[in-house]
mmCIF file of the N, C-alpha and C atoms, coordinates in Angstrom:
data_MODEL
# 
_entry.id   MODEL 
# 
loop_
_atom_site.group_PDB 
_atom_site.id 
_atom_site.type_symbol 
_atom_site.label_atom_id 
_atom_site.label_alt_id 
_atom_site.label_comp_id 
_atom_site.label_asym_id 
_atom_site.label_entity_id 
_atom_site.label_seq_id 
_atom_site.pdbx_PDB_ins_code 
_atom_site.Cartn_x 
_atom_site.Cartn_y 
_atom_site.Cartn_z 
_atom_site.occupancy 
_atom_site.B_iso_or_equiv 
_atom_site.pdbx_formal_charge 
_atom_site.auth_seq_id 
_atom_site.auth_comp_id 
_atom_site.auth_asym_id 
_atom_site.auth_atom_id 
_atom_site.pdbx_PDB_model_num 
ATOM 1   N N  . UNK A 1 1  ? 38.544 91.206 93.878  1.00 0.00 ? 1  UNK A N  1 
ATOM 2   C CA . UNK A 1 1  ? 39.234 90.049 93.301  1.00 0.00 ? 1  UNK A CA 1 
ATOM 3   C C  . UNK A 1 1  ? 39.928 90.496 92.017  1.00 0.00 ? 1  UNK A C  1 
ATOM 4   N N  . UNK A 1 2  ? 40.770 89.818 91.721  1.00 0.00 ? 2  UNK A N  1 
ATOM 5   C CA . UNK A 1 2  ? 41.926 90.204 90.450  1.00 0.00 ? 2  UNK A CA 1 
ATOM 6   C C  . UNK A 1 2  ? 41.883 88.974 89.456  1.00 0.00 ? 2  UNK A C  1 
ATOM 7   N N  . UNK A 1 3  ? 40.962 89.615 88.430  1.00 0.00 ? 3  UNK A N  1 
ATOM 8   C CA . UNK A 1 3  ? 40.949 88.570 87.654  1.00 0.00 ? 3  UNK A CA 1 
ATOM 9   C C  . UNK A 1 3  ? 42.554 88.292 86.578  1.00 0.00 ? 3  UNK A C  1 
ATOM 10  N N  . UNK A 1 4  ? 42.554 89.133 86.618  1.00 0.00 ? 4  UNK A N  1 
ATOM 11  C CA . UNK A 1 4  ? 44.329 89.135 85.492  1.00 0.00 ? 4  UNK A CA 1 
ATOM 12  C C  . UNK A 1 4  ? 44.960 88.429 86.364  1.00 0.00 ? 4  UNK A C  1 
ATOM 13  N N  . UNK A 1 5  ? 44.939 88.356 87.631  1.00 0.00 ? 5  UNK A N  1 
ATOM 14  C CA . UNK A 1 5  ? 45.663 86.770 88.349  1.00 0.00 ? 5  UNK A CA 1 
ATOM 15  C C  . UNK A 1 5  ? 45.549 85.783 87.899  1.00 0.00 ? 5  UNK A C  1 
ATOM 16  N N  . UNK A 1 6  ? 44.597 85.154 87.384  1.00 0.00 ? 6  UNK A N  1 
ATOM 17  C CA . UNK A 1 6  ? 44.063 83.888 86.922  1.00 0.00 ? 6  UNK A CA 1 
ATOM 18  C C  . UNK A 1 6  ? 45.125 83.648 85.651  1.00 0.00 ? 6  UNK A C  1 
ATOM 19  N N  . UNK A 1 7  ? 45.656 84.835 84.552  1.00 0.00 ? 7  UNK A N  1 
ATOM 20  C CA . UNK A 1 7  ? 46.379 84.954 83.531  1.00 0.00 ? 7  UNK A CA 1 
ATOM 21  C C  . UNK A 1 7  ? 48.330 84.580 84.089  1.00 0.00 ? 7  UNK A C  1 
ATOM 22  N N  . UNK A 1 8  ? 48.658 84.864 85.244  1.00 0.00 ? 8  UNK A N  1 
ATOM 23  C CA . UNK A 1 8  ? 49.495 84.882 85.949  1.00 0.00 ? 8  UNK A CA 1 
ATOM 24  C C  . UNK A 1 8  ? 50.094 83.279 86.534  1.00 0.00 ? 8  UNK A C  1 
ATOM 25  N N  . UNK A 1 9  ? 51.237 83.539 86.954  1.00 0.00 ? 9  UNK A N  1 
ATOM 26  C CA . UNK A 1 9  ? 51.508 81.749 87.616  1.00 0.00 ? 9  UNK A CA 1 
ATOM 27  C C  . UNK A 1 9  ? 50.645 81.048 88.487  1.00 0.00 ? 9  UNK A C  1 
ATOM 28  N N  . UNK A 1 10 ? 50.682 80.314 88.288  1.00 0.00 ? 10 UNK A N  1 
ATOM 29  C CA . UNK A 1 10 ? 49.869 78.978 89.328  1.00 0.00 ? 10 UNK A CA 1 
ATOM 30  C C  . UNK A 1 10 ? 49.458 79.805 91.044  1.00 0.00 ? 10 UNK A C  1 
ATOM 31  N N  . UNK A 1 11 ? 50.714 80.093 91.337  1.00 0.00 ? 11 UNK A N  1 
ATOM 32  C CA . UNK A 1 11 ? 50.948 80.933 92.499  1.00 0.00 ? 11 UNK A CA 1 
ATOM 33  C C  . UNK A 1 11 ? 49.706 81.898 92.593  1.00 0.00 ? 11 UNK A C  1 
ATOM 34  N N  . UNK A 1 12 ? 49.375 82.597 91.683  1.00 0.00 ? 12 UNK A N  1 
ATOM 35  C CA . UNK A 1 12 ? 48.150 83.446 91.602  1.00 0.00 ? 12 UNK A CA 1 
ATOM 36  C C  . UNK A 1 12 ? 47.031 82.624 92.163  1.00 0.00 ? 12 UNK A C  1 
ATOM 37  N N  . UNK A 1 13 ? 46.844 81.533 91.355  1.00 0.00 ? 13 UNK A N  1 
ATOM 38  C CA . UNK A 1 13 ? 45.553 80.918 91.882  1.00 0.00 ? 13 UNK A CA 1 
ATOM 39  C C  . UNK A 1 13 ? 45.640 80.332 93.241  1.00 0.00 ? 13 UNK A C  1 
ATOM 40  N N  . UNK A 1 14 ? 46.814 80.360 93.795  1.00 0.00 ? 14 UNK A N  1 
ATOM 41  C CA . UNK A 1 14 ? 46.660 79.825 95.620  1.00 0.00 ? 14 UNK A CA 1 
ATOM 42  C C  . UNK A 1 14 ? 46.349 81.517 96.570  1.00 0.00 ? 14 UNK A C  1 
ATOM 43  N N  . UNK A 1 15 ? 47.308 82.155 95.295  1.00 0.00 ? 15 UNK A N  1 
ATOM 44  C CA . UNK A 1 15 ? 45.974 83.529 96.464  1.00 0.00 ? 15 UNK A CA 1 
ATOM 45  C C  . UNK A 1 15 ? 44.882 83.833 96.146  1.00 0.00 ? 15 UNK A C  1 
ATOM 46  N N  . UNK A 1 16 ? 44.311 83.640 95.163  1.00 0.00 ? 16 UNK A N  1 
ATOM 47  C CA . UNK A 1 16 ? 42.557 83.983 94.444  1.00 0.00 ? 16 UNK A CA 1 
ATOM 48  C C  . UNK A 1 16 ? 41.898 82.942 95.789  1.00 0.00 ? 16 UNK A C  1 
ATOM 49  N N  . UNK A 1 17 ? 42.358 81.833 95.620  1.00 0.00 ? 17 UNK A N  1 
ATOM 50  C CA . UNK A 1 17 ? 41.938 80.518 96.390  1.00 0.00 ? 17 UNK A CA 1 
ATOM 51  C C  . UNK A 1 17 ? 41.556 81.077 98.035  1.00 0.00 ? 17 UNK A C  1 
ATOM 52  N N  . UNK A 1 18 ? 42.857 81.078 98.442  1.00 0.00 ? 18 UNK A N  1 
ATOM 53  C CA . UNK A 1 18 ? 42.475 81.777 99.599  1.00 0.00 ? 18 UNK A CA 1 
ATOM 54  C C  . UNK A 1 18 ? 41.793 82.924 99.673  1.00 0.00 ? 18 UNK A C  1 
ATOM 55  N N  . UNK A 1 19 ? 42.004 83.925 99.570  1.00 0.00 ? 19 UNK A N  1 
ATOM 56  C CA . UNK A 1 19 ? 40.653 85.308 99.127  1.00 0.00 ? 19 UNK A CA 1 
ATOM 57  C C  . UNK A 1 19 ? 39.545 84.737 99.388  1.00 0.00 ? 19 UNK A C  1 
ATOM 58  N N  . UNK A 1 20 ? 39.046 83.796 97.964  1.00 0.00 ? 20 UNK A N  1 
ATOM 59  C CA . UNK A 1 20 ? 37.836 83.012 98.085  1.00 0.00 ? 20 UNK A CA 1 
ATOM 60  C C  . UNK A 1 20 ? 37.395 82.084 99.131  1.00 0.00 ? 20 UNK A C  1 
ATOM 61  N N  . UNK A 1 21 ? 37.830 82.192 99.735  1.00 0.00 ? 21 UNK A N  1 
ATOM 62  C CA . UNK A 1 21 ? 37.774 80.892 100.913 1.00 0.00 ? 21 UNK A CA 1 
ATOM 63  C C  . UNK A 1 21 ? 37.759 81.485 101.924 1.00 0.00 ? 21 UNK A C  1 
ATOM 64  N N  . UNK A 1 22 ? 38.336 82.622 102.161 1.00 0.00 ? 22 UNK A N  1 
ATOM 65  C CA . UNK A 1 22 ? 38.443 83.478 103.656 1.00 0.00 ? 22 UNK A CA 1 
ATOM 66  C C  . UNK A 1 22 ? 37.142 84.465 103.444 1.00 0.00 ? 22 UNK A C  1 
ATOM 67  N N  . UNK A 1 23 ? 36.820 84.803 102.052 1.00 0.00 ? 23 UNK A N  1 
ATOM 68  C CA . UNK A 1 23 ? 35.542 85.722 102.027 1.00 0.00 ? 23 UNK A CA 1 
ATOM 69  C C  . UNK A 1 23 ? 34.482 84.769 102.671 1.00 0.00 ? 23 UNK A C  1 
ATOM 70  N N  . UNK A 1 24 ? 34.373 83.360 101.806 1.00 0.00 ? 24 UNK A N  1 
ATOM 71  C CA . UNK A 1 24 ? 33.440 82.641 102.294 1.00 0.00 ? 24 UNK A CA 1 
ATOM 72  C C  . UNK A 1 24 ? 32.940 82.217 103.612 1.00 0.00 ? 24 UNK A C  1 
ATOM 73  N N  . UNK A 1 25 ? 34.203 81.963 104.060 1.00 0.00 ? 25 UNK A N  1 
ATOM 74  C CA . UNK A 1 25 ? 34.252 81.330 106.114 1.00 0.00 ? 25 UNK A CA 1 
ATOM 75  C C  . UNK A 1 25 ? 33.896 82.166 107.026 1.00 0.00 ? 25 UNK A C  1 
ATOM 76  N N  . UNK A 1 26 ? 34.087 83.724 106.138 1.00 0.00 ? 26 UNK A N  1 
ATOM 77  C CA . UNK A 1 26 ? 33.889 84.926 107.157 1.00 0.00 ? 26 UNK A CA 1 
ATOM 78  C C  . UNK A 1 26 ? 32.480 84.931 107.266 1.00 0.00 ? 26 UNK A C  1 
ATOM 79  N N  . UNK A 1 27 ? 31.685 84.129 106.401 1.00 0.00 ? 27 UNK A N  1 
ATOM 80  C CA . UNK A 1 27 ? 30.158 84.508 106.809 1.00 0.00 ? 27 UNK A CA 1 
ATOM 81  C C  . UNK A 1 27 ? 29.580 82.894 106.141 1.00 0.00 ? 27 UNK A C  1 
ATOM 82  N N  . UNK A 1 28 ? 30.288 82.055 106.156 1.00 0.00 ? 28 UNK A N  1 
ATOM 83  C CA . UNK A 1 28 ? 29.276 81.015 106.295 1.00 0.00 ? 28 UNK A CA 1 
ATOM 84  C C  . UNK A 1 28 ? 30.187 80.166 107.105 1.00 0.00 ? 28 UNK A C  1 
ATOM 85  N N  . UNK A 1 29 ? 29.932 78.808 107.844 1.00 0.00 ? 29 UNK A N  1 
ATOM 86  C CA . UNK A 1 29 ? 30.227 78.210 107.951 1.00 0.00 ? 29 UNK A CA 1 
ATOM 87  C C  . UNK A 1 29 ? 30.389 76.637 107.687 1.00 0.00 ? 29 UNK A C  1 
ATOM 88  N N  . UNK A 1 30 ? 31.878 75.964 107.951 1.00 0.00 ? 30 UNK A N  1 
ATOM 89  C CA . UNK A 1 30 ? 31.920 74.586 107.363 1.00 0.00 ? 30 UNK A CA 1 
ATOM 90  C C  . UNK A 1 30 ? 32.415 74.035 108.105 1.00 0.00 ? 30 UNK A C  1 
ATOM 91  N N  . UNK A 1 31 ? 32.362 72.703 108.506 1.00 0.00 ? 31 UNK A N  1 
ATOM 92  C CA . UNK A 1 31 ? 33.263 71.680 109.592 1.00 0.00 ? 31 UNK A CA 1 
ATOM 93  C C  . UNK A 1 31 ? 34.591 71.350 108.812 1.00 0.00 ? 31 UNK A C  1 
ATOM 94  N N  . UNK A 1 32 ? 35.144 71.028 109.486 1.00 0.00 ? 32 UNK A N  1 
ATOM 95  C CA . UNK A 1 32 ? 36.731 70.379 109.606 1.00 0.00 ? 32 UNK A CA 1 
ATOM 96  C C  . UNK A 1 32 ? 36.802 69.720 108.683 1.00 0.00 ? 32 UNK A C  1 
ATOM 97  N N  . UNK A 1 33 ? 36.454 68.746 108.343 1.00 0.00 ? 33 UNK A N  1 
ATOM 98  C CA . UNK A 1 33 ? 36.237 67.876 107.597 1.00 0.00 ? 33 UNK A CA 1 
ATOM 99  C C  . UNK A 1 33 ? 35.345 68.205 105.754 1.00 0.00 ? 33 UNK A C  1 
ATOM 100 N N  . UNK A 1 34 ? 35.314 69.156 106.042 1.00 0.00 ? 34 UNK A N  1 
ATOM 101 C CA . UNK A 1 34 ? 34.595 69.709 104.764 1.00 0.00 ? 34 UNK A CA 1 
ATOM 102 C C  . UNK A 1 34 ? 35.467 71.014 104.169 1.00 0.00 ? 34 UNK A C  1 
ATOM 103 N N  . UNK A 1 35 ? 35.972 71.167 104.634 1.00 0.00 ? 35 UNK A N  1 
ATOM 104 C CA . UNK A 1 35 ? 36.848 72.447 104.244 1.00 0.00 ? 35 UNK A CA 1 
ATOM 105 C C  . UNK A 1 35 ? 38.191 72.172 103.260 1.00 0.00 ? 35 UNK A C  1 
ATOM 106 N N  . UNK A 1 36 ? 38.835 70.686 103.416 1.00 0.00 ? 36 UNK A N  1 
ATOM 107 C CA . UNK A 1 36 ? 40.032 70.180 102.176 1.00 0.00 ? 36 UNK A CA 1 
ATOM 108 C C  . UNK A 1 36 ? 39.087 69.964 101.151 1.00 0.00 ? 36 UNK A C  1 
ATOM 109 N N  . UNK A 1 37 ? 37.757 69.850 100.927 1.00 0.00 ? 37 UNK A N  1 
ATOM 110 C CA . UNK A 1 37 ? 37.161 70.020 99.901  1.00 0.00 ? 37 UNK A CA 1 
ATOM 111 C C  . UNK A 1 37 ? 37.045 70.853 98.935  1.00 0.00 ? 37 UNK A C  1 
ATOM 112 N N  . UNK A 1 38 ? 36.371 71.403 99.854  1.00 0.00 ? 38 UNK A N  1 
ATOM 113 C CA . UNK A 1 38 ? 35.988 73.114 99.400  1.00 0.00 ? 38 UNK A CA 1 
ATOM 114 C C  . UNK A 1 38 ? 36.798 73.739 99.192  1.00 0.00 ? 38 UNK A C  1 
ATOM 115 N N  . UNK A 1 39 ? 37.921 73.883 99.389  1.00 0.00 ? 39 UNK A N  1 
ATOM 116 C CA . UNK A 1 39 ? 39.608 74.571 99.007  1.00 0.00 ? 39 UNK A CA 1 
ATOM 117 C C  . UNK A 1 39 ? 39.921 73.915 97.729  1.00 0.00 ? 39 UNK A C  1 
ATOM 118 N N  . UNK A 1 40 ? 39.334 72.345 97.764  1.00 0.00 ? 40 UNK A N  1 
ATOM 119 C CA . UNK A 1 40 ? 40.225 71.750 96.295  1.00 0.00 ? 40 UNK A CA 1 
ATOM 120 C C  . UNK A 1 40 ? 39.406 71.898 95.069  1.00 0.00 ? 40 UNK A C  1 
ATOM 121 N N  . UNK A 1 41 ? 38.097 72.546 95.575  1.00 0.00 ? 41 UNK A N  1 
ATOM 122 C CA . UNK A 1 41 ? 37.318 72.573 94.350  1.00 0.00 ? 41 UNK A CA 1 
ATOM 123 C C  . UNK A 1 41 ? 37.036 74.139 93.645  1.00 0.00 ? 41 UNK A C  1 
ATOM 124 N N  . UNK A 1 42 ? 37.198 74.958 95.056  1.00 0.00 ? 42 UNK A N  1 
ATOM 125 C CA . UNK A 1 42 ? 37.198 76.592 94.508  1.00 0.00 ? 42 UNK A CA 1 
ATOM 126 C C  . UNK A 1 42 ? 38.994 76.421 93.575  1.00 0.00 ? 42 UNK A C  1 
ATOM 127 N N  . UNK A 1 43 ? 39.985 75.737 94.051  1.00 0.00 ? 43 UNK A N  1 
ATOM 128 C CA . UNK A 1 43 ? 41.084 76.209 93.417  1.00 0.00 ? 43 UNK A CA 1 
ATOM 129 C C  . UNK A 1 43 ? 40.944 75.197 91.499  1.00 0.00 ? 43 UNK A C  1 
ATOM 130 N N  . UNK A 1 44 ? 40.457 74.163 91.868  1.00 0.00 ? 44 UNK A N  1 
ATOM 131 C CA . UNK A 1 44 ? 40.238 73.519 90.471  1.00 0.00 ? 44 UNK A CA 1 
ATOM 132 C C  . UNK A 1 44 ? 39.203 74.303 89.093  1.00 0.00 ? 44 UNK A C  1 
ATOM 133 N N  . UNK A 1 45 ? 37.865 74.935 89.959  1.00 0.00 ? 45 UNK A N  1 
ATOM 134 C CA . UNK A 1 45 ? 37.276 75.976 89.729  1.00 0.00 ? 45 UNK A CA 1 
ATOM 135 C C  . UNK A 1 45 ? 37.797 76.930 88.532  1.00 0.00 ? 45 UNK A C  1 
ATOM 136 N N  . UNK A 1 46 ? 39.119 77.649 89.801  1.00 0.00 ? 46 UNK A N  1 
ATOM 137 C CA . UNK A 1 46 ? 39.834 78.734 89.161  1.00 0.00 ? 46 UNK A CA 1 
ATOM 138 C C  . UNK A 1 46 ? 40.591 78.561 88.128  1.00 0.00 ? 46 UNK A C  1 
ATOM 139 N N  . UNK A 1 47 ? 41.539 77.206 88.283  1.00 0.00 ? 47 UNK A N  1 
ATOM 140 C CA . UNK A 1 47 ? 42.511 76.348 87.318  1.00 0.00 ? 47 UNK A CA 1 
ATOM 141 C C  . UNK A 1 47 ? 41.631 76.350 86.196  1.00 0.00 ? 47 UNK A C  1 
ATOM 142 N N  . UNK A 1 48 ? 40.567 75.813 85.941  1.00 0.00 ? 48 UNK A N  1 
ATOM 143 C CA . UNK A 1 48 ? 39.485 75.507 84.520  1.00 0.00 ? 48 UNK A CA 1 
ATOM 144 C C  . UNK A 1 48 ? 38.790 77.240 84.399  1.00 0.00 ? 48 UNK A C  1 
ATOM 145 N N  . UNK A 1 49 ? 38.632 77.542 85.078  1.00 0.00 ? 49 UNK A N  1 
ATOM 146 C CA . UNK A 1 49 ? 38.793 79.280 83.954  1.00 0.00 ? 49 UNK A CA 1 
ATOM 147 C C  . UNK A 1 49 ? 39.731 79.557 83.525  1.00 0.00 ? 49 UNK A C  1 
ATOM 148 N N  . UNK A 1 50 ? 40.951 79.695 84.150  1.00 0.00 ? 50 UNK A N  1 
ATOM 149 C CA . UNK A 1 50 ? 41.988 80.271 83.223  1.00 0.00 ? 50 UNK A CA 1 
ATOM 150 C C  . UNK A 1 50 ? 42.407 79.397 82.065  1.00 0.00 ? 50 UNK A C  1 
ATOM 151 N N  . UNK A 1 51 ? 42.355 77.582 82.016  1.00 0.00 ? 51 UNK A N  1 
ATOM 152 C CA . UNK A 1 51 ? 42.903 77.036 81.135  1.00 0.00 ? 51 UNK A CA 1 
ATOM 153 C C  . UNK A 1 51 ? 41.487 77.095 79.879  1.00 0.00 ? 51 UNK A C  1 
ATOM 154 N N  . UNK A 1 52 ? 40.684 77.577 80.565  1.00 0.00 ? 52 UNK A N  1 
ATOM 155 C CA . UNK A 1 52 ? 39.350 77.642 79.555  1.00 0.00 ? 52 UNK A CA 1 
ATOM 156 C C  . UNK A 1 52 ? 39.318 79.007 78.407  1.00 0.00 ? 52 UNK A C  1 
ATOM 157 N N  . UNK A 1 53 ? 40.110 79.902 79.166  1.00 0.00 ? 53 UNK A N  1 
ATOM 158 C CA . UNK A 1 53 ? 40.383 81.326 78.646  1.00 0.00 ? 53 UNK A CA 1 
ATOM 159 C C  . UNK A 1 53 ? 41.362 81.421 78.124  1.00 0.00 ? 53 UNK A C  1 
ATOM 160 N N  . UNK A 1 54 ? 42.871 80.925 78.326  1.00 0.00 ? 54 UNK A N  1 
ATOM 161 C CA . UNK A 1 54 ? 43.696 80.946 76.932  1.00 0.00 ? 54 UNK A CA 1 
ATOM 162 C C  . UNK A 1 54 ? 43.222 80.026 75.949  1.00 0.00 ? 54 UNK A C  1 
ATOM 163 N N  . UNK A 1 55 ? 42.827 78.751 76.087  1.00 0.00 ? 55 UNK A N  1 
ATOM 164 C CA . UNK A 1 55 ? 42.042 78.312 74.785  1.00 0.00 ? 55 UNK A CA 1 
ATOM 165 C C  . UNK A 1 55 ? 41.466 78.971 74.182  1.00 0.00 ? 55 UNK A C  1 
ATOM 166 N N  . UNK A 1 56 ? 39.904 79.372 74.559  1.00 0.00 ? 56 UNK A N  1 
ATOM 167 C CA . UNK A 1 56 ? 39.479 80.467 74.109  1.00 0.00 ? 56 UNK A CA 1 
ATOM 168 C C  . UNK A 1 56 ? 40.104 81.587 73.162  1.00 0.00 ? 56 UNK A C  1 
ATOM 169 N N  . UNK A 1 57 ? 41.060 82.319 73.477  1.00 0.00 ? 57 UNK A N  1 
ATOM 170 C CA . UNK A 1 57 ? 41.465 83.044 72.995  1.00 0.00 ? 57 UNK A CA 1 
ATOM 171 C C  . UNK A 1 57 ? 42.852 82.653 71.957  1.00 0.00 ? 57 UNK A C  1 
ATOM 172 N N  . UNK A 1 58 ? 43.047 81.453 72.161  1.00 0.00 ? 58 UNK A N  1 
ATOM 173 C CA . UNK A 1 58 ? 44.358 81.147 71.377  1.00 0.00 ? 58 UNK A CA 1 
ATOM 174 C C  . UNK A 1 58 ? 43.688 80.651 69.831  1.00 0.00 ? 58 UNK A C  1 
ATOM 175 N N  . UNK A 1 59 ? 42.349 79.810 69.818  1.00 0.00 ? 59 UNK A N  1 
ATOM 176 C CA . UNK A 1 59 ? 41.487 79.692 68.944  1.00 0.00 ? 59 UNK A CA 1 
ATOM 177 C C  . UNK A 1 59 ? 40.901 80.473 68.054  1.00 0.00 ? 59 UNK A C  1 
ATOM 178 N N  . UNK A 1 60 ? 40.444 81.796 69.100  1.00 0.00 ? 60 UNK A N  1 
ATOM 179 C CA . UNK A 1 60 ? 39.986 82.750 68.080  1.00 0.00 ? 60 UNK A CA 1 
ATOM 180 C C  . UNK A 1 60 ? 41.070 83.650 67.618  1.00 0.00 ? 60 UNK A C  1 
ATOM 181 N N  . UNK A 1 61 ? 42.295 83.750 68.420  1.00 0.00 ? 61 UNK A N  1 
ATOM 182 C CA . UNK A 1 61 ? 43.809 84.441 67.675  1.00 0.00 ? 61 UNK A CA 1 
ATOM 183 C C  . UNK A 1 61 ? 43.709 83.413 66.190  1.00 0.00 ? 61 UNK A C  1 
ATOM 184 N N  . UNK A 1 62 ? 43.778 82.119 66.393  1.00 0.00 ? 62 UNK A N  1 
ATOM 185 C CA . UNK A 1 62 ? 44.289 81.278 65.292  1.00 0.00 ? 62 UNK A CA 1 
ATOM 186 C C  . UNK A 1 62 ? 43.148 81.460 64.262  1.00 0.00 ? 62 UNK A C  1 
ATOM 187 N N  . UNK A 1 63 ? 41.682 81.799 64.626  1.00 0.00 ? 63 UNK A N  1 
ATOM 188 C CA . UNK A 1 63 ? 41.065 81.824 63.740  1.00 0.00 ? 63 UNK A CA 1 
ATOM 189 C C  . UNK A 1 63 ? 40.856 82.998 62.940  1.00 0.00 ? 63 UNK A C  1 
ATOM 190 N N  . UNK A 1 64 ? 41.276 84.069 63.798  1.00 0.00 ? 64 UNK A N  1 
ATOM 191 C CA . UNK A 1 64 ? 41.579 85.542 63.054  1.00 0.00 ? 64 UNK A CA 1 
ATOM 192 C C  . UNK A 1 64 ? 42.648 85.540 62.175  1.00 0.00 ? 64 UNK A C  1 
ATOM 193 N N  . UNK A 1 65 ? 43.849 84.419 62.522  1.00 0.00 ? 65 UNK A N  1 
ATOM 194 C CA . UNK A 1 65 ? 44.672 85.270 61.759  1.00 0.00 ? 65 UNK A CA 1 
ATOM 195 C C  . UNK A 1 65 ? 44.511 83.808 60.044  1.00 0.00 ? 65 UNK A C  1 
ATOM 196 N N  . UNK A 1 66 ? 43.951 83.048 60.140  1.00 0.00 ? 66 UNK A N  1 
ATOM 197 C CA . UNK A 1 66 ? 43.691 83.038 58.914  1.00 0.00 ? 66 UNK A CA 1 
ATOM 198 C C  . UNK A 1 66 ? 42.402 83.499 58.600  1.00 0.00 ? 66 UNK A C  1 
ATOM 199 N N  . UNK A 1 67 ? 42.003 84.457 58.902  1.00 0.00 ? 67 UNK A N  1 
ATOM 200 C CA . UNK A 1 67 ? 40.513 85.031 58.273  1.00 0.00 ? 67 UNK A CA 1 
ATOM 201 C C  . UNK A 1 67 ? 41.306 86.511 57.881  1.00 0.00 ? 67 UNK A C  1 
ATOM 202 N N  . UNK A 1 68 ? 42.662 86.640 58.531  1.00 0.00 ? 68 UNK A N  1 
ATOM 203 C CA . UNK A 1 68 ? 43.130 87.783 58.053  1.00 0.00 ? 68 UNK A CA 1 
ATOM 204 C C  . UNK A 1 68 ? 43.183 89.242 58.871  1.00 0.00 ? 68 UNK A C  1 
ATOM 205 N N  . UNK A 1 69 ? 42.052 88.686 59.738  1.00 0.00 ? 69 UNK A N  1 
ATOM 206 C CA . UNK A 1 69 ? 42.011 90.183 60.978  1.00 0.00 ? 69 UNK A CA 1 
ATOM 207 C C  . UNK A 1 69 ? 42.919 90.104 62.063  1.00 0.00 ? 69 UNK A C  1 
ATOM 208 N N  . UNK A 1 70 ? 42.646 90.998 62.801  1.00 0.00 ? 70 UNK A N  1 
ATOM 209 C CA . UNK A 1 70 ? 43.199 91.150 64.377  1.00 0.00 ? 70 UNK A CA 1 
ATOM 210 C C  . UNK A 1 70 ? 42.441 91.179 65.109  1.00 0.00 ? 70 UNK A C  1 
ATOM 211 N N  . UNK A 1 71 ? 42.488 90.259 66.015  1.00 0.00 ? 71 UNK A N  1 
ATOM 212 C CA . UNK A 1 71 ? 41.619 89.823 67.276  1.00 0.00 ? 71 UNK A CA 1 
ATOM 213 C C  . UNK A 1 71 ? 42.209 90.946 68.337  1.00 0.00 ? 71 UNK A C  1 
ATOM 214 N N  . UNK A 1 72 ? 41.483 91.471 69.289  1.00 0.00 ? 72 UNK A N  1 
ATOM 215 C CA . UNK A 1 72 ? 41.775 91.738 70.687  1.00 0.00 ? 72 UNK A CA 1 
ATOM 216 C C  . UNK A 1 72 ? 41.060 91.634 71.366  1.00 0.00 ? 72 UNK A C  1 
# 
């Protein structure tokens, strides 16, 4: 899996999505009816890490640079 996708366009997260979803089906199974689920919640999942991780990091950029350092 490619996490620097998640950093990437939207588009990224419909292939992480699938990845995740085709790893999963290949060895478990789900009915018909359970599967527009499970697609909308691994991709919402992915959406709230990445919007969780530029916060993250835009916070502690903002908080470095009035403390005066450099964050990386």
């Amino acid at each position: 899996m490619r996490i620097m996708a998640l950093k990437e366009k939207p588009p990224a997260l419909l292939g992480l999505t699938t990845q995740i979803v085709a790893a999963h089906l290949s060895r478990n199974e789900l009915t018909a009816a359970e599967l527009p689920d499970f697609i909308r919640r691994i991709h919402e999942s992915l959406a709230h890490i990445a919007t969780t991780d530029c916060r993250h990091r835009s916070a502690l950029a903002a908080s470095a640079a009035v403390k005066g350092r450099l964050v990386h």
